[in-house]
N, C-alpha and C positions, 0 to 999 in steps of 0.2 A: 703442797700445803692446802688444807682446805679454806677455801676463803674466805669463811667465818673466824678461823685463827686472828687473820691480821690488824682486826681491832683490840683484841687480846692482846698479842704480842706486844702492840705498838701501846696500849695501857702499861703493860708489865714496864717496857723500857721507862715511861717516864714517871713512873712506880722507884724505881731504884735509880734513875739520873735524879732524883730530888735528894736520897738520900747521900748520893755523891757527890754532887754539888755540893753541899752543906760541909763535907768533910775537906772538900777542894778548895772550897772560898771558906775556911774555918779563920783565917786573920782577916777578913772582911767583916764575918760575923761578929768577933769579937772586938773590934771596934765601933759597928753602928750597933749593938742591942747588948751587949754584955760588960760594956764598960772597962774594956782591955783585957777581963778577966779571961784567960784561957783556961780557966776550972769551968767557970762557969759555961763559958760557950760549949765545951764539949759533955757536960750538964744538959744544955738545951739538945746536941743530939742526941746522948740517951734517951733521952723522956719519953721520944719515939717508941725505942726498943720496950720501955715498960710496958706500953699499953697493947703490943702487939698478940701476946697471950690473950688477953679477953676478946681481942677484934677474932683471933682466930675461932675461939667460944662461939660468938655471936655468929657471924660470919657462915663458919663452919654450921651450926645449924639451921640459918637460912640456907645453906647451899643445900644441906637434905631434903631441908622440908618442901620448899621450892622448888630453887635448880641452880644448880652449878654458875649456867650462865645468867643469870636472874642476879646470882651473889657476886658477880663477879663485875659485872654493870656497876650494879652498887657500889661495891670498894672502889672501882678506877675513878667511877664521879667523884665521890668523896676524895679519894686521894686526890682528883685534879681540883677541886674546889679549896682544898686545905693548901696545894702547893700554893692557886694561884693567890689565896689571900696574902701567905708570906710575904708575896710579892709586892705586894701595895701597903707595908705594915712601916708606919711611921720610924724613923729613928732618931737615935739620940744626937747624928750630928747633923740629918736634915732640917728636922722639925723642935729641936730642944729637947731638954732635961724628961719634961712631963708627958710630950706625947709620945718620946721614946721610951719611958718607964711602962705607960700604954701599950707600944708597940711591942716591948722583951712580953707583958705577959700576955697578951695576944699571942706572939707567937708560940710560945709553951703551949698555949690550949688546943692551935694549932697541928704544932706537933705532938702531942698526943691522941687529937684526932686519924694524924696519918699510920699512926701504929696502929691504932683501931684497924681503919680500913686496909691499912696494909698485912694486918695480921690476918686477916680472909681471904685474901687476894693469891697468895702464892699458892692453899691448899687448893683453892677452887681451881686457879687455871691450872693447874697441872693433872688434878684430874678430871677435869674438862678435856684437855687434850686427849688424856689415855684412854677418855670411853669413846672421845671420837675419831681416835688414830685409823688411818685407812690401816688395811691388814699387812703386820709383819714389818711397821714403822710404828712399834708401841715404844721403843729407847730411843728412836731422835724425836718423835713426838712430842715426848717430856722433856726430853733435853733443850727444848726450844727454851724451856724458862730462864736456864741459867745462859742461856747464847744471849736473851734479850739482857740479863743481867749484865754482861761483862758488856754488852755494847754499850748502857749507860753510863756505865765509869768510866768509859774510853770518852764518851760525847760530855760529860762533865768533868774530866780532865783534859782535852781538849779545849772546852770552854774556857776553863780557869788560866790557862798555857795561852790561850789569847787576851784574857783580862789583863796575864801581869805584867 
């Protein structure tokens, strides 16, 4: 692997452990920000997936005009600056009724943020890898994306298997 990959990669995973997490701890979410509602918790993970199209748009043409790796910087910061807000976003049974109504729509904007930058993020590092594949490792190359993919659902199921 070349070892400009490994910040990539190690972005990628925690690119898609945010999204897995969310789907893992889904009866935590909907108890601190959604009001028990299980429509609406899985509501809030959609809203992700909407904005992911234009992040790709956007994204996608800074990675042209730019670089690849230039867009790709970008999406992982954002994506790590969106997860880590989640993280500190007030709820309804820490903080009460108002700062948790606060915190549900913080988190929404949030997570449309990370569809944004997540929407750039998968085209650039995959062909980020393929133009920089040493010769004749062009298909595990790319295939690094979805190896980092499935190790974040194992480390956010794994997480959630120790939560409960």
């Amino acid at each position: 692997l070349a070892k400009t990959w490994w910040p990539f990669l190690l972005g990628h995973v925690i690119e898609w452990y945010d999204f897995a997490v969310y789907g893992s701890l889904a009866h935590a979410m909907q108890e601190n920000f959604f009001d028990g509602s299980a429509l609406a918790t899985w509501f809030g993970f959609s809203v992700t997936f909407l904005a992911r199209p234009l992040g790709g748009i956007v994204l996608g043409r800074m990675a042209d005009a730019l670089s690849r790796r230039r867009a790709t910087i970008v999406s992982i910061t954002g994506m790590l600056a969106a997860t880590v807000g989640q993280g500190v976003l007030p709820t309804r049974q820490c903080c009460g009724e108002t700062a948790g109504s606060f915190g549900l729509y913080v988190l929404l904007l949030l997570r449309l943020l990370q569809g944004l930058f997540a929407g750039g993020e998968l085209p650039a590092i995959v062909a980020y890898f393929a133009e920089t594949a040493p010769r004749g490792s062009l298909a595990l190359s790319t295939a690094l994306s979805t190896a980092a993919a499935i190790l974040a659902f194992l480390l956010a199921d794994g997480f959630a298997a120790v939560l409960a």
